[in-house]
KOLGU-338211 format. One line per 10 residues: for each residue x, y, z of N, C-alpha, C, O. Coordinates in Angstrom, 3 decimals, padded with zeros to 6 digits. Example, Ala and Ser with C-alpha at 12.3 -4.5 7.8 and 13.67 -1.06 7.14 Angstrom:
2
013.190 -005.690 007.800 012.300 -004.500 007.800 013.200 -003.300 007.800 014.236 -003.319 008.465  012.850 -002.250 007.080 013.670 -001.060 007.140 012.900 000.030 007.870 013.409 001.138 008.039 $
//
This chain:
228
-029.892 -019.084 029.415 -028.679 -019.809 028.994 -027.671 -018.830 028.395 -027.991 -017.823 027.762  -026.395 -019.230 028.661 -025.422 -017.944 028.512 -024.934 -018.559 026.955 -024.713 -019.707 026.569  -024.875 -017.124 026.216 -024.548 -017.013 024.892 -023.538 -017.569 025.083 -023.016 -017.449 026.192  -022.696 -018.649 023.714 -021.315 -018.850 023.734 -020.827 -017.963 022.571 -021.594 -017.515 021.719  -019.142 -017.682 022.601 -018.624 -016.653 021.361 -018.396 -017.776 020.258 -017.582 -018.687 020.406  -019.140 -017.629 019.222 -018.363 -018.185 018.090 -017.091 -018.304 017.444 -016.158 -017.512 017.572  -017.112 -019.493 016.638 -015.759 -020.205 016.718 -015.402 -019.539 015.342 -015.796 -019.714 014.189  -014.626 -018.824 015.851 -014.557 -017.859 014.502 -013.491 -016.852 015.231 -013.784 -016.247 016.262  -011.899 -016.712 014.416 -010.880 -015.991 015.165 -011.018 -014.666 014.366 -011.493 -014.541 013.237  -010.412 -013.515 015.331 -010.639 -012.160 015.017 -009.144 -012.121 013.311 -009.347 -011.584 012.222 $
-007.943 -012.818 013.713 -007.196 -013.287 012.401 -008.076 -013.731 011.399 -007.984 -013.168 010.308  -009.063 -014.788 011.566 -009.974 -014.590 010.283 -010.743 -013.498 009.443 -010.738 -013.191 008.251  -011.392 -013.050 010.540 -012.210 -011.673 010.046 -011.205 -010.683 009.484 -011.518 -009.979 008.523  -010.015 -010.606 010.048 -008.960 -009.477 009.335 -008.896 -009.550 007.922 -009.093 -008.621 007.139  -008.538 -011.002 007.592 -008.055 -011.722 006.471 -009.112 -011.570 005.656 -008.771 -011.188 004.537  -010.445 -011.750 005.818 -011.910 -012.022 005.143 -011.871 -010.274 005.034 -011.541 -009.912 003.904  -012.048 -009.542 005.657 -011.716 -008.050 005.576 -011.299 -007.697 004.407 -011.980 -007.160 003.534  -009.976 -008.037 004.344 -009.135 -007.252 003.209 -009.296 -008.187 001.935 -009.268 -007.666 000.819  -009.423 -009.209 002.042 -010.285 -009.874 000.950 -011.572 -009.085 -000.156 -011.669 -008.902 -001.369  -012.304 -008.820 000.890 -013.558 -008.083 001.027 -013.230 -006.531 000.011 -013.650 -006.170 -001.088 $
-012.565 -006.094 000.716 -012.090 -004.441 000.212 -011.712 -004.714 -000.776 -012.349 -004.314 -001.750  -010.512 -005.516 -000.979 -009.973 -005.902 -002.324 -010.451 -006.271 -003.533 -009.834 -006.208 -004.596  -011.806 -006.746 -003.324 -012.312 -006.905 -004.571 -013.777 -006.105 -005.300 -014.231 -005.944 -006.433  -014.221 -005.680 -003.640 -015.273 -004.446 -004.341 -014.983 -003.138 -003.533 -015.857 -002.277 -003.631  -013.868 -002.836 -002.726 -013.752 -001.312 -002.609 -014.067 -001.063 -000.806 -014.383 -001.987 -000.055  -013.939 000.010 -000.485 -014.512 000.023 000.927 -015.710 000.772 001.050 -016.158 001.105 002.147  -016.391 001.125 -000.331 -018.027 001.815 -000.701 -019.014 001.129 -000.368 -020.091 001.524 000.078  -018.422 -000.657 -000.727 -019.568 -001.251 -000.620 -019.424 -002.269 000.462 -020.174 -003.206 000.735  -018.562 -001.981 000.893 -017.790 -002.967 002.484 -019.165 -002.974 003.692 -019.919 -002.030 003.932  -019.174 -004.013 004.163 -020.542 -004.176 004.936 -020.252 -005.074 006.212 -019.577 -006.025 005.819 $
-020.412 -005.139 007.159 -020.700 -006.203 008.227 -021.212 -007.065 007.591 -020.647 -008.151 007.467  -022.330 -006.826 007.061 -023.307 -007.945 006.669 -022.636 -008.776 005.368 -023.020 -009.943 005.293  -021.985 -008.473 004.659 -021.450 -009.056 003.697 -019.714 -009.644 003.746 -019.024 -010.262 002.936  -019.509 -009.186 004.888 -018.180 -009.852 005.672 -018.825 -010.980 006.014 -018.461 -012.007 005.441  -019.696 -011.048 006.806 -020.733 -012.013 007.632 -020.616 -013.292 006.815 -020.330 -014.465 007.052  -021.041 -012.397 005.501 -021.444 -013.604 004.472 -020.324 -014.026 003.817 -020.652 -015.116 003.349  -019.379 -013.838 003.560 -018.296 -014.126 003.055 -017.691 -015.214 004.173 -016.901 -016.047 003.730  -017.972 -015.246 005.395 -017.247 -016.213 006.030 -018.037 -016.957 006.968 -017.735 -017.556 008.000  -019.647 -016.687 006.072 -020.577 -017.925 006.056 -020.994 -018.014 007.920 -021.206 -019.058 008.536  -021.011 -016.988 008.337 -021.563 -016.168 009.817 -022.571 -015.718 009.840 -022.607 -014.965 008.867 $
-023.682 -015.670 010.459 -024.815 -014.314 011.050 -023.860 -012.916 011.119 -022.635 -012.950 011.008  -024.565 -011.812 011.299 -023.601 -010.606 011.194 -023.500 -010.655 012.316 -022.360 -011.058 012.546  -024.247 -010.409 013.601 -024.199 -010.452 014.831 -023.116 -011.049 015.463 -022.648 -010.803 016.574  -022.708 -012.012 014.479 -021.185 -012.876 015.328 -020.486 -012.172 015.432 -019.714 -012.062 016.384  -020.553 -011.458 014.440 -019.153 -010.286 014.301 -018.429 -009.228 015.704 -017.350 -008.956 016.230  -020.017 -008.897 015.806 -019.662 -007.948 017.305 -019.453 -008.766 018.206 -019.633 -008.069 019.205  -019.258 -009.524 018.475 -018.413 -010.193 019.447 -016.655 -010.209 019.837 -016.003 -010.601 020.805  -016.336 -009.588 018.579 -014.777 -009.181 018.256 -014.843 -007.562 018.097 -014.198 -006.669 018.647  -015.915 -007.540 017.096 -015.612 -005.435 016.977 -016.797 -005.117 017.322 -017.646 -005.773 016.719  -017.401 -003.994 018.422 -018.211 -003.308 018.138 -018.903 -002.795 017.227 -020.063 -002.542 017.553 $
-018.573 -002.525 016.097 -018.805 -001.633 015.297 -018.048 -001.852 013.451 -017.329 -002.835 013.275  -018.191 -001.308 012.780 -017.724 -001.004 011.694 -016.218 -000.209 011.628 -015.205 -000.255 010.929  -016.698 000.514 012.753 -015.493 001.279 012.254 -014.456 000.659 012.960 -013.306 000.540 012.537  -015.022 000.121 014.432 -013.800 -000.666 015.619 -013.280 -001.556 014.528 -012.058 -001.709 014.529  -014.052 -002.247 013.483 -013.018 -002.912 012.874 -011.907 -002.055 011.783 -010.744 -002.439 011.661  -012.340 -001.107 011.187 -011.591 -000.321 010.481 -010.357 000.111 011.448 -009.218 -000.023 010.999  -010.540 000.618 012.740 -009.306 000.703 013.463 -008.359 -000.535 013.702 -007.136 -000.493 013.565  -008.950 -001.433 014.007 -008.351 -002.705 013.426 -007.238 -002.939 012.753 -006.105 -003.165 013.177  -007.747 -002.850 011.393 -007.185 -002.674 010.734 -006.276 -001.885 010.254 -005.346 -002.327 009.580  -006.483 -000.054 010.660 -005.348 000.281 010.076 -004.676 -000.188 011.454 -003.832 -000.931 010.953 $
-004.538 -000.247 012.296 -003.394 -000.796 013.505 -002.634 -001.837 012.921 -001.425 -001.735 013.131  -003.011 -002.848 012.219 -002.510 -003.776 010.869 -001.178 -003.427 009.914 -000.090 -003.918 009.613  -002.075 -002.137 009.618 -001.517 -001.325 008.825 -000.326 -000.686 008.974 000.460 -000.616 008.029  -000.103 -000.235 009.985 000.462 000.504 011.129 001.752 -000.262 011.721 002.787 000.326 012.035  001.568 -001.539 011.820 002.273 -003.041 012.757 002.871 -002.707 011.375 003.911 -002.050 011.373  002.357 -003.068 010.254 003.343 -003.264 008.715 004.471 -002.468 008.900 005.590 -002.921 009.145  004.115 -000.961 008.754 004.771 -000.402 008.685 005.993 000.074 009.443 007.047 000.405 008.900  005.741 000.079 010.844 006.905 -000.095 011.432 007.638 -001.368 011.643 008.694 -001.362 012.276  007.189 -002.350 011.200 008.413 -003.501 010.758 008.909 -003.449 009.640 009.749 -004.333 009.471  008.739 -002.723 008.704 009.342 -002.606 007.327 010.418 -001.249 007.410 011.322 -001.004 006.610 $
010.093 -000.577 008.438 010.867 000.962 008.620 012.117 000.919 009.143 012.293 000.518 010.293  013.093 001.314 008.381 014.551 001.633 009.204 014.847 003.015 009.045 015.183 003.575 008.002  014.649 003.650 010.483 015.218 004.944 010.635 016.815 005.390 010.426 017.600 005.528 011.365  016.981 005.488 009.725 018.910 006.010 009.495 019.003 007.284 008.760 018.091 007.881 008.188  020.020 007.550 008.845 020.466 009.036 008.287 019.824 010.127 009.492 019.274 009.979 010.584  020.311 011.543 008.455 019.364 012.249 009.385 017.821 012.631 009.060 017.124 011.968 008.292  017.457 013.593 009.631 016.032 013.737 009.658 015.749 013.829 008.089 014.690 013.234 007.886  016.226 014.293 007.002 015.492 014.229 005.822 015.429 012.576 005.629 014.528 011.745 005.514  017.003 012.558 005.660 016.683 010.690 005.456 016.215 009.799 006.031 016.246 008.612 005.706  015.528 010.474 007.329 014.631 009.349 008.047 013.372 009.812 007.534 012.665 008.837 007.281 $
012.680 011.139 007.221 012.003 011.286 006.615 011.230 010.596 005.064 010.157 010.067 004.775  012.115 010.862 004.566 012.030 009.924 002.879 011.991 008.542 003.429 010.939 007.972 003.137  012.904 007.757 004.211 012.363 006.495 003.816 011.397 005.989 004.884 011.197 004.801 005.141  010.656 007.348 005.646 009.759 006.815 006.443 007.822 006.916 004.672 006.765 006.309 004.507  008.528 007.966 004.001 007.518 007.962 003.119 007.431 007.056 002.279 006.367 006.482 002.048  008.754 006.733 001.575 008.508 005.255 001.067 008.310 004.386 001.572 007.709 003.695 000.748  008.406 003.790 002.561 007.826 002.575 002.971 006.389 002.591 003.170 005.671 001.721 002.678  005.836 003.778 004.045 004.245 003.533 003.938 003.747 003.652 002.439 002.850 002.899 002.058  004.192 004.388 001.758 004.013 004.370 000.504 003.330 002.615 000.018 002.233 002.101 -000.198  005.232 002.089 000.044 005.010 000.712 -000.305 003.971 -000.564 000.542 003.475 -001.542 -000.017 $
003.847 -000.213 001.963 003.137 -000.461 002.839 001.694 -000.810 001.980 001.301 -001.906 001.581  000.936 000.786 001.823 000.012 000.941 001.634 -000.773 000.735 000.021 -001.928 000.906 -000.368  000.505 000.282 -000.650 000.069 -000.525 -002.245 -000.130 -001.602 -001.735 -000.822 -002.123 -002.609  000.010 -002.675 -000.592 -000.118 -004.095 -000.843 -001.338 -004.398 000.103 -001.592 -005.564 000.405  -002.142 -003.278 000.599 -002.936 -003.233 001.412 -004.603 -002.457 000.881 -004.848 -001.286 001.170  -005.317 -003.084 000.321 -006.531 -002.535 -000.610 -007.129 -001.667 000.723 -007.205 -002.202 001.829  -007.429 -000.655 000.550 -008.199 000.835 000.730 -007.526 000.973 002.086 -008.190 001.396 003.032  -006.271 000.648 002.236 -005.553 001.162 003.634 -005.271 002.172 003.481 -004.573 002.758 004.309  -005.648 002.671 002.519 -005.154 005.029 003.088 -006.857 005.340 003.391 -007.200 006.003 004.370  -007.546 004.942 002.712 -008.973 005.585 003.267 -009.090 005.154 004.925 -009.606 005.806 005.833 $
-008.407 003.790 004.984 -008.574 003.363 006.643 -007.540 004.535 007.241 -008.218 005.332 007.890  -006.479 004.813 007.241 -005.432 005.289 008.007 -006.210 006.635 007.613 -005.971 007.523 008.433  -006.707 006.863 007.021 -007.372 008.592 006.420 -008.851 008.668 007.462 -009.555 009.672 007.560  -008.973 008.004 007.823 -011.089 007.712 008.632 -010.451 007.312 009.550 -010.958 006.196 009.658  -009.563 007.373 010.464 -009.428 005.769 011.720 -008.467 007.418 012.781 -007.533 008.098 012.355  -009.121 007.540 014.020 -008.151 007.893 014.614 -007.114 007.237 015.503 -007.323 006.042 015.710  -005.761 007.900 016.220 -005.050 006.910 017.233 -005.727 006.101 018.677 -005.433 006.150 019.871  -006.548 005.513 018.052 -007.365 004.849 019.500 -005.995 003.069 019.257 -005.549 002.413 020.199  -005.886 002.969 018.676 -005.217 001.579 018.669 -003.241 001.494 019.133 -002.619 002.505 018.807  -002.584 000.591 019.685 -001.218 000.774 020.063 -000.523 000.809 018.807 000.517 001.467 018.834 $
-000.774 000.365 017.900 000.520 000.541 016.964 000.186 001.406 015.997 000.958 001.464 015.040  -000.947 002.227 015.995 -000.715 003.272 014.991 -000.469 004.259 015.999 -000.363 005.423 015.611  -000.360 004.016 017.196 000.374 005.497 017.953 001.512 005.411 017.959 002.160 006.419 017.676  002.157 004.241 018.266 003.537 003.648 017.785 004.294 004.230 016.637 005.475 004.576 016.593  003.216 004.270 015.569 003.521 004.807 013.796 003.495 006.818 014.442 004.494 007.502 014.219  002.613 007.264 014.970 002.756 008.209 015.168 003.655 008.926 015.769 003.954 010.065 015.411  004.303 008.154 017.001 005.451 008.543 017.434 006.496 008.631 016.853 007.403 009.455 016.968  006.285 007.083 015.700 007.983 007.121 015.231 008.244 008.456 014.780 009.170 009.202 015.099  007.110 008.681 013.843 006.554 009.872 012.694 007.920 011.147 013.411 009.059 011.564 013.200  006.893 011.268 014.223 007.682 012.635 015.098 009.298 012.136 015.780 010.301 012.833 015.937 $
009.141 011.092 016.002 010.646 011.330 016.386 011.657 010.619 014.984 012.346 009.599 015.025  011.477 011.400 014.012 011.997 012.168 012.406 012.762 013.143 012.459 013.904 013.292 012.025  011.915 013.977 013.151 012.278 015.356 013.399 011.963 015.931 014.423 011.305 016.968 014.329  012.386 015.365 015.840 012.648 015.339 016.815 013.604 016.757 017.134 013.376 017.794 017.758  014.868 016.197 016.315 016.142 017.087 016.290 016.387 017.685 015.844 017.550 018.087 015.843  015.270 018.259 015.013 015.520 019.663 014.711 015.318 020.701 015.032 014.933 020.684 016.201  015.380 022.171 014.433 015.687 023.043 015.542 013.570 023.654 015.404 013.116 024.499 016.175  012.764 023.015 014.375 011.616 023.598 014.450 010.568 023.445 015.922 010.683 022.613 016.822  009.579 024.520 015.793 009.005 024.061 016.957 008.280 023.116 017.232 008.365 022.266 016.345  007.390 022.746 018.275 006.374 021.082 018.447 005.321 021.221 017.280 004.922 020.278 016.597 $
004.879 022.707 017.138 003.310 022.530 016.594 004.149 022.566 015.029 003.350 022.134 014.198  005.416 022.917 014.393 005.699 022.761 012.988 006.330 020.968 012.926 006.124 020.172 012.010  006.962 020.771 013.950 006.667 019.365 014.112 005.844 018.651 013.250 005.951 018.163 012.125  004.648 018.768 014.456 003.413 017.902 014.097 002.978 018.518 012.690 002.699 017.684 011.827  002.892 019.721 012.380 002.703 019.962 010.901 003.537 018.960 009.643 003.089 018.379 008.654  005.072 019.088 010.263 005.626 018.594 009.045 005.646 016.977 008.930 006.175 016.363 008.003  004.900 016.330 010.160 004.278 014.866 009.858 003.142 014.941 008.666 003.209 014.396 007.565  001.946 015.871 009.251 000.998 015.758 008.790 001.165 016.206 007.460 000.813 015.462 006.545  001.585 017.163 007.254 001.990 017.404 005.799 002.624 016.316 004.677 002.155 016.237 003.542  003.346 015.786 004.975 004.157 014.495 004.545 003.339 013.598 004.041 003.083 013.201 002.904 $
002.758 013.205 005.749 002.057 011.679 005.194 000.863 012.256 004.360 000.607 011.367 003.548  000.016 013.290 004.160 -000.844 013.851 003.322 -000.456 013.146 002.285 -000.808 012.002 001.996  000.535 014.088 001.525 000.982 013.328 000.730 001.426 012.665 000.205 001.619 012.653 -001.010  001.830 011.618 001.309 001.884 009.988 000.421 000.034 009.562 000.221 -000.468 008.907 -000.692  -000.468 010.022 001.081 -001.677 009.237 001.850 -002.762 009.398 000.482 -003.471 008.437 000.187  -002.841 010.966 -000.492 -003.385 011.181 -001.312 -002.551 010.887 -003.174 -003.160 010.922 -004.243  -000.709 010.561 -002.913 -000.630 010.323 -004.053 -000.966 008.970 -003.838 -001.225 008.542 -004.963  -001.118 007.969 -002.941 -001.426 006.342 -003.077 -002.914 006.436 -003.257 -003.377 005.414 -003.761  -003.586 007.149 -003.052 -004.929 006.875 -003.004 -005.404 007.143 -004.862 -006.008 006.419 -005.654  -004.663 008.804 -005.025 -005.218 009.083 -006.218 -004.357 007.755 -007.345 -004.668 007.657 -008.532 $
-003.924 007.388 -007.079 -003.249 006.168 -008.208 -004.388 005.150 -008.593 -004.895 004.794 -009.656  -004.614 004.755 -006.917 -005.526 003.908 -006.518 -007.084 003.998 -007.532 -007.790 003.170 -008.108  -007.097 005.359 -007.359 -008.763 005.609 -008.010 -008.489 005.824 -009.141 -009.432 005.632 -009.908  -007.254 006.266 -009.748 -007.432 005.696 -011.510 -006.975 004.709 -012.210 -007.178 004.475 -013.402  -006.186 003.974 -011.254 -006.608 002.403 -011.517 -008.102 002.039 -011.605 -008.665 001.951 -012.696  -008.752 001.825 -010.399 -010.082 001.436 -010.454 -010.501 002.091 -011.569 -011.006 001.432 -012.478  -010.384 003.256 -011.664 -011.636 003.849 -012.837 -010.833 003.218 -014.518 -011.598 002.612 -015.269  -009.791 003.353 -014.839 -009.189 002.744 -015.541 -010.184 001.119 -016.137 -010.955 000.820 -017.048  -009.642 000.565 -015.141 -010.589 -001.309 -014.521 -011.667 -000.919 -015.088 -011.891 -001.263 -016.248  -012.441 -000.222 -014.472 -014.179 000.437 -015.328 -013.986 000.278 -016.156 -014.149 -000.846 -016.631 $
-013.529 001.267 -016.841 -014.018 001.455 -018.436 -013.937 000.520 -019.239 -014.752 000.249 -020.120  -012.634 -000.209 -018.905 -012.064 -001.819 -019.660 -012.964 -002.565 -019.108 -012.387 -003.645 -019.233  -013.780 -002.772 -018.678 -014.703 -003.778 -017.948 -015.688 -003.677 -018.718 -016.044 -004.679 -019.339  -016.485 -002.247 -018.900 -017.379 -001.822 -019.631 -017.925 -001.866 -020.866 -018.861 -002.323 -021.523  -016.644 -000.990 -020.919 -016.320 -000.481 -022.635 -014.996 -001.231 -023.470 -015.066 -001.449 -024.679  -013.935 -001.545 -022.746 -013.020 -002.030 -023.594 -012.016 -000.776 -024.172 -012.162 000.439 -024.299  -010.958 -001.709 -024.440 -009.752 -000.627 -024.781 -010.102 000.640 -025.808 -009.318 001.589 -025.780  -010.933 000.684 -026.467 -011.215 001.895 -027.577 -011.738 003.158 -026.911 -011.543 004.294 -027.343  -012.612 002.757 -025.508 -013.136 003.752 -024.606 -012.005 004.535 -023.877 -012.519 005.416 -023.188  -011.025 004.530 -023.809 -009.504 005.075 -022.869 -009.481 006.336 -023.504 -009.905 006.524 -024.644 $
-008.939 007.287 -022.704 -009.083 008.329 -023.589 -007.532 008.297 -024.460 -006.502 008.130 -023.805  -007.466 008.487 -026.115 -006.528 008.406 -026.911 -006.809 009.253 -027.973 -006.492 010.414 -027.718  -007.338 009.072 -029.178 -007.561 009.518 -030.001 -008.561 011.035 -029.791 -008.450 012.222 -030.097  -009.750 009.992 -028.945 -011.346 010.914 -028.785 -010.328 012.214 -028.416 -010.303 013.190 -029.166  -009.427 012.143 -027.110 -008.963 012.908 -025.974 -007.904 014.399 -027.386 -007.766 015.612 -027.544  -007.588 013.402 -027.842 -006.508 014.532 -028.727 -007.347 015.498 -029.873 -006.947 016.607 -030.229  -008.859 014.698 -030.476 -009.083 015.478 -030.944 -010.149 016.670 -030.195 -010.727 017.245 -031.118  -010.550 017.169 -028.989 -011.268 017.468 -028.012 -009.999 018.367 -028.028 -010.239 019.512 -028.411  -008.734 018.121 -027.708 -007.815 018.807 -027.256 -007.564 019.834 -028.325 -007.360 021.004 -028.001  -007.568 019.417 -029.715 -007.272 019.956 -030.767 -008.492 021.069 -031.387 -008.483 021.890 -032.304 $
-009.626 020.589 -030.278 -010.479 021.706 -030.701 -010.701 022.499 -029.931 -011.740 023.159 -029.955  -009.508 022.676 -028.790 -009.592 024.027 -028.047 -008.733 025.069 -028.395 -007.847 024.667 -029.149  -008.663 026.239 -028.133 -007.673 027.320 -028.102 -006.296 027.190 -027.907 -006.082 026.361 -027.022  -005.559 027.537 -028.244 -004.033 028.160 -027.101 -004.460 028.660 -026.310 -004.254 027.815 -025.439  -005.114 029.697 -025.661 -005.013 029.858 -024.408 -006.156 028.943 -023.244 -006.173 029.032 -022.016  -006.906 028.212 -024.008 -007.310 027.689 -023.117 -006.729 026.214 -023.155 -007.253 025.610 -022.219  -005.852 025.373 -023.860 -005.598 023.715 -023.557 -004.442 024.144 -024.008 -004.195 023.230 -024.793  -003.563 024.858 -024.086 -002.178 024.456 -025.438 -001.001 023.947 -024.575 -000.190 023.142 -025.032  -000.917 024.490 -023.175 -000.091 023.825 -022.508 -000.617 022.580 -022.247 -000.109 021.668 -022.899  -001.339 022.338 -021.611 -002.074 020.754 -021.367 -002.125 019.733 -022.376 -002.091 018.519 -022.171 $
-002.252 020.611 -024.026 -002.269 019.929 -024.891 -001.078 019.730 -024.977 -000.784 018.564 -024.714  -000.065 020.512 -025.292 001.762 019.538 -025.201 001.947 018.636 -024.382 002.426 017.563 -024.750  001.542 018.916 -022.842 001.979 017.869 -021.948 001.284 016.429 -022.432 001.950 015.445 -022.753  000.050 016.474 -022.427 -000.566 015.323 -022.883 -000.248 014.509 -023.986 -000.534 013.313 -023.942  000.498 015.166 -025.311 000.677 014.571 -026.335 001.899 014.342 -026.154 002.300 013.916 -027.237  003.081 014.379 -025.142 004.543 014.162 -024.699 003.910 013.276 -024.071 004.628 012.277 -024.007  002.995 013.124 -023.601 003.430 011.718 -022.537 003.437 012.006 -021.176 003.099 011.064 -020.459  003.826 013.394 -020.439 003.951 013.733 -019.320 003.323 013.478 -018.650 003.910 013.528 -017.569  001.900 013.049 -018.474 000.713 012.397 -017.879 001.048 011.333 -017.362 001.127 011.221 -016.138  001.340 010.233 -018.291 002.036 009.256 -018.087 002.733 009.031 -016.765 002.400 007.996 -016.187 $
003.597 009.762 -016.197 004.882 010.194 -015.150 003.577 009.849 -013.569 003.827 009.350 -012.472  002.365 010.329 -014.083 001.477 009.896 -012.958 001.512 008.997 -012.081 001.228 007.880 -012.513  001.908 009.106 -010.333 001.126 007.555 -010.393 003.014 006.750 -010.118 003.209 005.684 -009.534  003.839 007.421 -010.576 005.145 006.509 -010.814 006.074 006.572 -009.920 005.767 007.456 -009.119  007.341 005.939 -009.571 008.153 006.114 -008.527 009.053 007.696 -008.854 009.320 008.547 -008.006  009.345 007.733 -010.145 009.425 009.327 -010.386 008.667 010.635 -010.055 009.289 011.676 -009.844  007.365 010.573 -010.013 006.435 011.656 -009.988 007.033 011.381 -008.213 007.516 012.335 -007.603  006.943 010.316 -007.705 006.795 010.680 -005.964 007.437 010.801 -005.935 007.216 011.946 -006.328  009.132 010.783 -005.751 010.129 011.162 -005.340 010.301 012.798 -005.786 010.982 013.601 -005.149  009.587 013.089 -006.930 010.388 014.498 -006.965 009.089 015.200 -006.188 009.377 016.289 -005.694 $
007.922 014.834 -006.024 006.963 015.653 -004.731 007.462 015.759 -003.537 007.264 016.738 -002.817  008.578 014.148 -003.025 009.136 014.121 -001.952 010.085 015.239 -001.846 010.197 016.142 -001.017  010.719 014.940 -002.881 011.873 016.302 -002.687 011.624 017.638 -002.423 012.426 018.407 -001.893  010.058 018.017 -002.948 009.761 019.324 -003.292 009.350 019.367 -001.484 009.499 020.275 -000.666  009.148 018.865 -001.430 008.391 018.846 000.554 009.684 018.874 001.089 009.877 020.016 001.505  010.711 018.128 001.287 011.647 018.073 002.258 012.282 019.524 001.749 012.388 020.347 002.658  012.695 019.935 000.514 013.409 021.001 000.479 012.346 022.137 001.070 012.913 023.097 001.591  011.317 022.164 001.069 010.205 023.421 001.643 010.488 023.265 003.217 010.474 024.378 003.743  010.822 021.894 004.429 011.145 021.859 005.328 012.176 022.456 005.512 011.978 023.280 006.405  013.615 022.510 004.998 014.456 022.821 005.385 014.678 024.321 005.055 015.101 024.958 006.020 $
014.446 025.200 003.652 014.063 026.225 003.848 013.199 026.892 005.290 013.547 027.996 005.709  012.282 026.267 005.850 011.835 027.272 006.369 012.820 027.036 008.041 012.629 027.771 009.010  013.528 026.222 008.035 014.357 026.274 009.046 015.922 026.994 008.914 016.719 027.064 009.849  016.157 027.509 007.527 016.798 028.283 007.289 016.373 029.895 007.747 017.018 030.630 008.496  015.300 030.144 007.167 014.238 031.214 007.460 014.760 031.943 008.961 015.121 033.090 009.220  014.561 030.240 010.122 014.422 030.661 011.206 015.457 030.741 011.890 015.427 030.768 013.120  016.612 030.794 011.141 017.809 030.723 011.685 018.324 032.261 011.612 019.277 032.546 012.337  017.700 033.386 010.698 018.499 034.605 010.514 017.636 035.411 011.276 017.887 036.606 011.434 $
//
C-alpha cells in the first residue's frame, strides 16, 4: 500500500522552525523536536526536507527572499553597499540564528543566489578586479554576519546569568575591582575604556556604522592604490 504525504505544509514547518530556534538556540535544534513541537513522527518531516540541513537551506533562502525585498539599491557603489549592509543587518535581528544559517548553508537554493548576485552587482562598476569583487562581498557581509551574531551571543549569555544568578551576577562592581587589581601596563587602557562606558557602544547602531565606514573607506583606498 502506497505511503500517503502528511497533512502537514512545508509553511508550517518553516514557521515551527523559527519558533524552535527562537527559544532554545540552533545547539539544541532537532528534527525530532520540531517533530514534536508540531505534534508529528519525525519521519514526516522528510517528506518536505531530506535532511537537517535541506531544511537549514530552507531557510536561509527565507532569509535571503527577506532580504532582497527589503533592499533598495541607489546611489553609487558605496551607497549601494551600506544599505545593502544595513538591511541584512536589520533582516537578520528579526530572524533567530539566521547568521549561523546564512554562515553553514551554501548557494544550493534560488534566492540566496539571487542575494548573491545582487551582492556583486554593488560593485559591478567599479574599476576592481572579479576575484577583489568577490572579496569585497565576502568581506562585508563577514562583518555584518559576525557583528549580528556576536550581539546575539551576549545577549543570550547576558539572559544566562539573569536567569541564573540575577542582576548582582553582571559584571559591575566584582569587574572594577579585578580591574583595579591589575597593573597599568597590563588593564589601564581597558580599565578607562570600561569605566567610560565605551563597552557599552557594543552591539549599537553606532559601533556598526563606524566598522561600516572603516570597510568602505579600506575599499576605496585600495582602488585609489590602483589607479597610480
Amino acid at each position: 500500500m502506497k505511503k500517503q504525504q502528511p497533512q502537514i505544509s512545508e509553511d508550517k514547518i518553516l514557521e515551527a522552525s523559527w519558533e524552535l530556534l527562537g527559544e532554545d538556540g540552533i545547539e539544541k535544534f532537532s528534527m525530532r523536536r520540531l517533530a514534536g513541537r508540531l505534534g508529528i513522527q519525525a519521519p514526516s518531516l522528510y517528506w518536505h526536507f531530506k535532511s537537517k540541513q535541506n531544511l537549514y537551506q530552507r531557510l536561509a533562502n527565507q532569509v535571503s527572499k527577506k532580504i532582497l525585498e527589503e533592499y533598495r539599491a541607489e546611489g553609487d557603489w558605496k551607497e549601494q553597499l551600506k544599505g545593502l549592509a544595513v538591511t541584512v543587518r536589520s533582516v537578520l535581528g528579526r530572524y533567530p540564528c539566521s547568521t549561523q544559517l546564512m554562515m553553514s548553508t551554501l548557494p544550493h537554493e534560488a534566492d540566496i543566489i539571487r542575494l548573491n548576485n545582487r551582492m556583486l552587482l554593488c560593485v559591478e562598476s567599479t574599476p576592481l578586479e572579479q576575484e577583489q569583487k568577490v572579496q569585497v562581498v565576502l568581506t562585508l557581509m563577514n562583518y555584518v554576519y559576525n557583528f549580528v551574531l556576536d550581539d546575539y551571543e551576549h545577549q543570550r549569555n547576558v539572559s544566562a546569568i539573569l536567569k541564573e544568578h540575577g542582576a548582582e551576577a553582571l559584571p559591575g562592581e566584582q569587574m572594577i575591582r579585578l580591574l583595579d587589581s591589575m597593573s597599568e601596563t597590563d588593564a589601564g587602557l581597558f580599565r578607562r575604556m570600561f569605566t567610560s562606558g565605551l563597552y557599552e557602544l557594543m552591539g549599537t547602531d553606532k559601533a556598526f556604522e563606524f566598522g561600516l565606514k572603516v570597510i568602505l573607506l579600506g575599499i576605496e583606498q585600495v582602488m585609489k592604490e590602483q589607479e597610480k
